[in-house]
ZADRENLO-919412 format. One line per field, with one value per residue (C-alpha): residue number from 1; x, y, z. Coordinates in steps of 0.25 Angstrom, whole numbers, plus 5000, padded with zeros to 4 digits. Layout:
% ZADRENLO-919412
n	(NUM,...)
xx	(X,...)
yy	(Y,...)
zz	(Z,...)
END
This chain:
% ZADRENLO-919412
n	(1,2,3,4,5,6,7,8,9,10,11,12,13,14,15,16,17,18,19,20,21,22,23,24,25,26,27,28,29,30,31,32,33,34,35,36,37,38,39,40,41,42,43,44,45,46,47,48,49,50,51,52,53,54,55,56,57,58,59,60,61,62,63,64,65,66,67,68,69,70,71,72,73,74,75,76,77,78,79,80,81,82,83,84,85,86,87,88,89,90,91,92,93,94,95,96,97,98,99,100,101,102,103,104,105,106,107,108,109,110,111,112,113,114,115,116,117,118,119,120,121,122,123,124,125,126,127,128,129,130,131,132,133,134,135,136,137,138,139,140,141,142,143,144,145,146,147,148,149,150,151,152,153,154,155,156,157,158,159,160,161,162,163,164,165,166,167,168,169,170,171,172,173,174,175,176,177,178,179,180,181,182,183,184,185,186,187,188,189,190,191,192,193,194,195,196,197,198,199,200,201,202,203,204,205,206,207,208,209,210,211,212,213,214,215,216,217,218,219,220,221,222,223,224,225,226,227,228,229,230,231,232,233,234,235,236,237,238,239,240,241,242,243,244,245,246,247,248,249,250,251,252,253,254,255,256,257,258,259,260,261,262,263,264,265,266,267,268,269,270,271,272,273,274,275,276,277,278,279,280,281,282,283,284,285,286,287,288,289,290,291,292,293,294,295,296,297,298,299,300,301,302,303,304,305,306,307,308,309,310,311,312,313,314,315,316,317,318,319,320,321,322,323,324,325,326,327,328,329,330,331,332,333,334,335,336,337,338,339,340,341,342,343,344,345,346,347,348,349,350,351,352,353,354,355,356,357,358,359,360,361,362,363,364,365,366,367,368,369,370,371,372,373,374,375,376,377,378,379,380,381,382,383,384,385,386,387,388,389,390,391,392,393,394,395,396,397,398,399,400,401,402,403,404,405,406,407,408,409,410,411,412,413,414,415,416,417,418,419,420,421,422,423,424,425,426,427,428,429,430,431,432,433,434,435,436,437,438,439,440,441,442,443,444,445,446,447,448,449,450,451,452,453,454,455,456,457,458,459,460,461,462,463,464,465,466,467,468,469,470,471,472,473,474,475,476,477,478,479,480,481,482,483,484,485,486,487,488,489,490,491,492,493,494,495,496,497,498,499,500,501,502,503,504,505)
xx	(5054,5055,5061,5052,5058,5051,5065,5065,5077,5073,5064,5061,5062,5047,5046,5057,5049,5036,5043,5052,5063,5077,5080,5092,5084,5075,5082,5087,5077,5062,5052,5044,5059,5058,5043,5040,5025,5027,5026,5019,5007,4999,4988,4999,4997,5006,5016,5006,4997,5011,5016,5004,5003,5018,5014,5006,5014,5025,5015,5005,5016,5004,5004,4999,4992,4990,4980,4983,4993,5000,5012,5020,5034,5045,5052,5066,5063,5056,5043,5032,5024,5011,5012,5000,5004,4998,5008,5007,5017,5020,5029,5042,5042,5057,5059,5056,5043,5047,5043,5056,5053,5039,5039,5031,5026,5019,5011,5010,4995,4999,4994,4980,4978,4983,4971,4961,4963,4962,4948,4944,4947,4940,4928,4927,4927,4919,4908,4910,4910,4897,4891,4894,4890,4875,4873,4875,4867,4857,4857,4849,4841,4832,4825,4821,4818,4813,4803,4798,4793,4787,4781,4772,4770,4763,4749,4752,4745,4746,4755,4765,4765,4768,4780,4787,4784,4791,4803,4804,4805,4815,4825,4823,4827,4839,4842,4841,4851,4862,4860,4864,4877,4878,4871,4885,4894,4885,4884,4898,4904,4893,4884,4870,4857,4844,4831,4824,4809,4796,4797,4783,4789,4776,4778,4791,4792,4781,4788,4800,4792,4786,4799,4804,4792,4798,4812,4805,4798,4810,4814,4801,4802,4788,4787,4779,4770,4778,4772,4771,4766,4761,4768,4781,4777,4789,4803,4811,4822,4825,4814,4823,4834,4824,4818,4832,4835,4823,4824,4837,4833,4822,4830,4837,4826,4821,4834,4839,4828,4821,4812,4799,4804,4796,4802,4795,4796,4790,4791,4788,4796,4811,4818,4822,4810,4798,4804,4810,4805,4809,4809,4812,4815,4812,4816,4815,4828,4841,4845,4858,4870,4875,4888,4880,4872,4885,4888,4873,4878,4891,4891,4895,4893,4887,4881,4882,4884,4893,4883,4867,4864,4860,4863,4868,4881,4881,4876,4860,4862,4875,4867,4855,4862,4868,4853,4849,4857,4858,4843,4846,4842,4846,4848,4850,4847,4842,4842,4847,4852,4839,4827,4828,4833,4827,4833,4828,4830,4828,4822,4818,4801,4795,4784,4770,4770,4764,4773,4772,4774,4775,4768,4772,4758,4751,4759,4752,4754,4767,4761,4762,4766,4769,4776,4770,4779,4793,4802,4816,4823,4838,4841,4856,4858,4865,4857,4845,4836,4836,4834,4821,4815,4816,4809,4798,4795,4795,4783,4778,4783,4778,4783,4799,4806,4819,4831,4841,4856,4864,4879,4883,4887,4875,4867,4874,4872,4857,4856,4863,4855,4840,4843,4834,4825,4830,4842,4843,4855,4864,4878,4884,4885,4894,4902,4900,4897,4884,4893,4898,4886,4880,4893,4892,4876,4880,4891,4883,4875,4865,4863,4865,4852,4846,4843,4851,4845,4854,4848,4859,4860,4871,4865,4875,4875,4888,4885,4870,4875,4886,4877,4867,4878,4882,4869,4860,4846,4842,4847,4841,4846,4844,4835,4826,4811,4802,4794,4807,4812,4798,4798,4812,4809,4796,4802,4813,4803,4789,4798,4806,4822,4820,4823,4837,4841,4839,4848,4858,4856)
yy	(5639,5650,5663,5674,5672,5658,5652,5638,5642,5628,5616,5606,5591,5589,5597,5591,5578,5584,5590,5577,5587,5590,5603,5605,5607,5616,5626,5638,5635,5645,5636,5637,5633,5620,5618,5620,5616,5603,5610,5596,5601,5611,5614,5615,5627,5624,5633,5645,5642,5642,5654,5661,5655,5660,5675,5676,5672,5681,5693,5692,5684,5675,5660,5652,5640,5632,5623,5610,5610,5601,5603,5592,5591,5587,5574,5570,5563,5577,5569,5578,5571,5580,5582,5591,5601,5611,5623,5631,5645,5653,5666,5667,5682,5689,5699,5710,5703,5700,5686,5677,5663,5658,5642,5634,5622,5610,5600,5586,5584,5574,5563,5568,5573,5559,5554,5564,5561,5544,5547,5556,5544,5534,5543,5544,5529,5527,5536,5529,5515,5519,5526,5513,5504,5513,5510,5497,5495,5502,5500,5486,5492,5502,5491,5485,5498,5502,5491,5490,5504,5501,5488,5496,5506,5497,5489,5477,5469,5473,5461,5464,5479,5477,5466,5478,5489,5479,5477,5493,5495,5483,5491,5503,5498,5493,5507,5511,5502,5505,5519,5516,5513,5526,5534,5528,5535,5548,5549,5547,5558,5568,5567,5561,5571,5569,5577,5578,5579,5574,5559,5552,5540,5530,5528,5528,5517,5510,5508,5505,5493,5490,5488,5479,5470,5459,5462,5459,5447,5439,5442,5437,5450,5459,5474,5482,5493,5506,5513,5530,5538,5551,5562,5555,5551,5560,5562,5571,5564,5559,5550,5541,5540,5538,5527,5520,5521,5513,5503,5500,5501,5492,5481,5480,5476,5466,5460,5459,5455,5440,5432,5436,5450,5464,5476,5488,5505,5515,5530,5538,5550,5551,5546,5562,5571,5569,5578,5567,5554,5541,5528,5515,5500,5490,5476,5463,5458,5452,5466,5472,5475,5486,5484,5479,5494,5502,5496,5495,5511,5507,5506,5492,5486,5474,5467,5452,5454,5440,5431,5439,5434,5449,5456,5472,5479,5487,5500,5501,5506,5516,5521,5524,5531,5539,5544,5546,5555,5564,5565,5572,5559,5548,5533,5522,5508,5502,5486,5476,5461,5453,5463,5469,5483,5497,5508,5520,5533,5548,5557,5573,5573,5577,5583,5578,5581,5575,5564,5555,5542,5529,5519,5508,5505,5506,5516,5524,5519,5524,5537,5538,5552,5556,5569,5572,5569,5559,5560,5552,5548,5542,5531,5529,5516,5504,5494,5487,5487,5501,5503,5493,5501,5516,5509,5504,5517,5527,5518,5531,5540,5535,5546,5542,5534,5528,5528,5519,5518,5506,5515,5530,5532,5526,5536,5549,5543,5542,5555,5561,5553,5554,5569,5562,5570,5564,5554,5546,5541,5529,5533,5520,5516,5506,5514,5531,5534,5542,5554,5554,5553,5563,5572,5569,5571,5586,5589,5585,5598,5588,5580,5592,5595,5581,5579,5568,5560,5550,5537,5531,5522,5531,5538,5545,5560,5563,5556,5564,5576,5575,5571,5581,5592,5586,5588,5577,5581,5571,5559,5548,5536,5521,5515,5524,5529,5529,5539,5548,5546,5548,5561,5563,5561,5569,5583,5580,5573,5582,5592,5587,5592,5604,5603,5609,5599,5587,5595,5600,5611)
zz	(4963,4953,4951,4947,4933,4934,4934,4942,4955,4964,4961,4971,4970,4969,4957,4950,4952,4946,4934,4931,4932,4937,4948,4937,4923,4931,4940,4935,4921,4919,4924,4910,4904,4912,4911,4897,4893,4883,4868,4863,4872,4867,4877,4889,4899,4911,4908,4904,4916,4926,4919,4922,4937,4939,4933,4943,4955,4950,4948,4961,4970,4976,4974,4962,4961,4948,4944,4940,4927,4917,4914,4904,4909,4903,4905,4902,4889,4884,4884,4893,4906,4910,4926,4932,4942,4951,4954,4964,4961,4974,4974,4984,4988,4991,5002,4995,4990,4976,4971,4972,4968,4964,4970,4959,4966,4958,4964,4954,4951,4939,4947,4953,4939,4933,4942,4938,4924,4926,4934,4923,4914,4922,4924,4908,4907,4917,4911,4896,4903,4909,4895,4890,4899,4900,4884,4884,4894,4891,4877,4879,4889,4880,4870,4882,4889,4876,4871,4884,4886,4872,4875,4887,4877,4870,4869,4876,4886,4902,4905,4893,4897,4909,4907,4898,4908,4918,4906,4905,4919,4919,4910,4915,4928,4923,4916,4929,4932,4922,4927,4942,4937,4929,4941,4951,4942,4940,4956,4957,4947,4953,4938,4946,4943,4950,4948,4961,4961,4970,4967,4969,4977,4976,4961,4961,4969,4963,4952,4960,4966,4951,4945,4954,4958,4948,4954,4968,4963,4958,4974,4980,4986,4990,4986,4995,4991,4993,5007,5007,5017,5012,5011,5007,4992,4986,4987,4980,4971,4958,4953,4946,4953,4966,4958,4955,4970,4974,4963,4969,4984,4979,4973,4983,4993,4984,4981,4995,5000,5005,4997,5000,5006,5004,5000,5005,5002,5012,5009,5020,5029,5030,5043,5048,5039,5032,5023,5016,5010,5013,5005,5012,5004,5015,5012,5019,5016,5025,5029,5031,5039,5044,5037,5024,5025,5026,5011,5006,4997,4992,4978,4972,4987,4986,4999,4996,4982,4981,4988,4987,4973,4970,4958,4958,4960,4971,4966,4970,4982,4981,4968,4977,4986,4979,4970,4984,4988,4975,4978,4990,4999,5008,5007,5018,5022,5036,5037,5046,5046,5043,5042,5028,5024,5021,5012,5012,5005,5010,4999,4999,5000,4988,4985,4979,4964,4952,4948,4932,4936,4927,4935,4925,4921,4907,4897,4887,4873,4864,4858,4844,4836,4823,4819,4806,4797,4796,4806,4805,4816,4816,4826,4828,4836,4837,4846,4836,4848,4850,4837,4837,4850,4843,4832,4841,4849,4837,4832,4842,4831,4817,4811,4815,4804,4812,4806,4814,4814,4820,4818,4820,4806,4799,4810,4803,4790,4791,4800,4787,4776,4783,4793,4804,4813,4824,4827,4839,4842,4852,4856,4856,4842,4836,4828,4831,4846,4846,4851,4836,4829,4836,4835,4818,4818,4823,4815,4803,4798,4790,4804,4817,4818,4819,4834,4840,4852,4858,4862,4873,4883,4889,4899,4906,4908,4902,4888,4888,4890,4880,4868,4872,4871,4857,4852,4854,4854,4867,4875,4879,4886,4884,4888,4879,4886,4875,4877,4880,4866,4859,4866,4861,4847,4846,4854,4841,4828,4830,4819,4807,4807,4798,4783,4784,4795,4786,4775,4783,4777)
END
């Protein structure tokens, strides 16, 4: 309790215990006398902002509550201990109805912020252990996906053509897979986007079904053609994600399912409105309990992991739930003991609209451009395979003479020495991290104006967005699209850097 000189008359036991203190060093001493801010801190505000709080309780007479405030207090030893308090400063009105006392109450948050400040930490290596474990891998990934996608691009025989088209969908199946385990930790700190659009379900689950007819042959398991009535052939949702969703629905049926077995998709009306669309995976398998269904969405939940023989970890179907309902729809299983399982999904009905679709088969040719005149291009990458794949595709782009660079620092010395028209750069190098080269490429008057586009198999939304506001030009992530990149280089190499750029003047 204070006077309204801010004089400290009476301290309770509970306050001496926050402040490490005794009732005899503080009665009778100016509360700013006994709770000095430490002089070894230069940004400290506790006192100003509790000096402040007080004022006003001493000129308005109405209660005062503080936000959260460090306060360093003094231990015996002279040393300082940061404790985190919430003060709360209430006047005590005399008879005549002049402030008496003002009761400055603190309650101990050190500990709740303690906690907030170890989640914080864990987040933050959580999101680097997943940055990391994204490039490397993805890394391996994009000559596969890479060489692939040029190897349908190319003249080959129908046979050959098709057995890359079956390799590309392969790795991009397993991108897809990497990306599950980055999706969980999106969903679960509130970071998952969706673009919601009519979604032509016949295609989509053709090429659903296409993907996994070699999956399904290994089981001895039958895929059956997808049925549709009409009027239900769209659903509103997220193309990609729906598609993740029912490769995993799918996968599931053939893997839990007998030798010999079909797995069947129907699309028709939902169960309450025609309003909606609903999907259904039907499978001939053993079927399951209720008690089995109850933990079929729980991620990391495993039913017979120890003793199925079947590979995964648990987070299909928890992943699926969770896409589904961001799309604004519903999820669910029905199946019994011996007579095979159905899960079904719920979606919006879309609309008819004009849909592109990849139906996997014949690809036009690689088209070639020129650009009327040289045009360099700076590849700073540490992974000789990569390097090898660039080389391939900008046989598209004749006029590109490629520049590559297996460190950081040799990467600013060529940007220096050649003043590229473009440079593409990795972000995990072995000796600068591709932050730093891009931080020192923007620094550099000779090399600002160089468009910088990174080439990363780090695809989560907090690295892009960080490099994009430090002043890359584009991001793409690994495993590389080719006809993403040329599109990339062209919208930056149809013009030269201007004269003044390759100066620096």
């Amino acid at each position: 309790m204070l006077d309204p000189a801010l004089r400290i008359v009476a301290v309770t036991q509970a306050y001496l215990d926050a402040t490490m203190t005794s009732r005899e060093a503080l009665v009778g001493r100016l509360l700013f006398d006994a709770f000095p801010d430490n002089p070894d801190d230069a940004g400290a505000t506790g006192e100003d902002n509790l000096g402040a709080s007080l004022r006003r309780v001493l000129e308005l007479r109405r209660p005062d509550t503080m936000a959260v405030q460090k306060y360093d207090i003094r231990r015996p030893d002279g040393t300082f201990e940061a404790r985190y308090w919430e003060p709360v400063n209430s006047p005590v009105l005399g008879p005549d109805g002049e402030l008496a006392y003002i009761v400055h109450r603190v309650e101990d948050v050190s500990a709740l912020v303690a906690a907030n400040e170890a989640l914080r930490k864990a987040s933050t290596a959580k999101d680097e252990f997943l940055s990391r474990m994204s490039h490397e891998l993805r890394t391996p990934l994009t000559a596969v996906s890479g060489f692939s996608e040029l190897l349908t691009l190319t003249d080959l025989p129908e046979q050959p053509r098709e057995w890359a088209g079956l390799i590309r969908s392969a790795s991009q199946h397993l991108g897809r897979l990497i990306d599950d385990v980055l999706d969980i930790s999106r969903i679960a700190a509130g970071r998952m986007s969706m673009s919601l659009e009519p979604v032509a379900l016949g295609p989509l689950l053709h090429d659903v079904l296409e993907l996994l007819r070699p999956l399904a042959a290994r089981h001895d398991v039958t895929l059956a053609p997808v049925t549709s009535p009409a009027g239900h052939g769209y659903a509103f949702a997220d193309s990609r994600r729906l598609k993740q969703v029912m490769i995993n629905l799918v996968v599931n049926a053939i893997k839990y399912n007998r030798r010999g077995g079909t797995v069947t998709i129907a699309i028709g009306p939902g169960a309450v409105t025609d309003e909606l669309v609903r999907i259904e995976v039907t499978d001939t398998g053993h079927g399951l309990s209720e008690a089995a269904q109850a933990k079929l969405f729980v991620p990391f939940e495993r039913l017979d992991a120890a003793d199925s023989g079947i590979d995964g970890v648990g987070l299909g179907l928890a992943l699926s739930r969770n896409l589904v309902e961001a799309m604004r729809g519903t999820i669910g299983v029905r199946s019994a003991v011996g007579t095979g399982s159905t899960f079904w999904i719920e979606l919006e009905r879309g609309d008819a609209v004009t849909v592109a679709h990849d139906d996997g088969g014949p690809r036009a040719a690689l088209a070639v451009r020129t650009y009327g005149g040289l045009r360099r291009v700076l590849y700073v990458e540490d992974t000789l395979a990569n390097i090898r794949l660039i080389e391939a595709i900008l046989q598209a782009r004749p006029d590109v003479e490629l520049l590559p660079a297996m460190q950081g620092r040799l990467g600013l010395e060529l940007a220096r020495e050649h003043a590229p028209d473009l440079i593409l750069l990795d972000i995990h190098l072995p000796d600068l991290d591709g932050d730093e080269v891009l931080a020192r490429l923007k620094d550099d008057p000779y090399t600002l104006d160089i468009p910088v586009v990174i080439l990363s198999a780090d695809a989560t939304d907090v690295q892009t967005k960080r490099l994009l506001a430090a002043g890359a030009a584009a991001y793409l992530t690994k495993p590389i699209e080719v006809s993403r990149l040329l599109e990339t280089l062209d919208r930056h190499l149809v013009e030269p850097l201007s004269p003044h750029v390759r100066t620096g003047s």
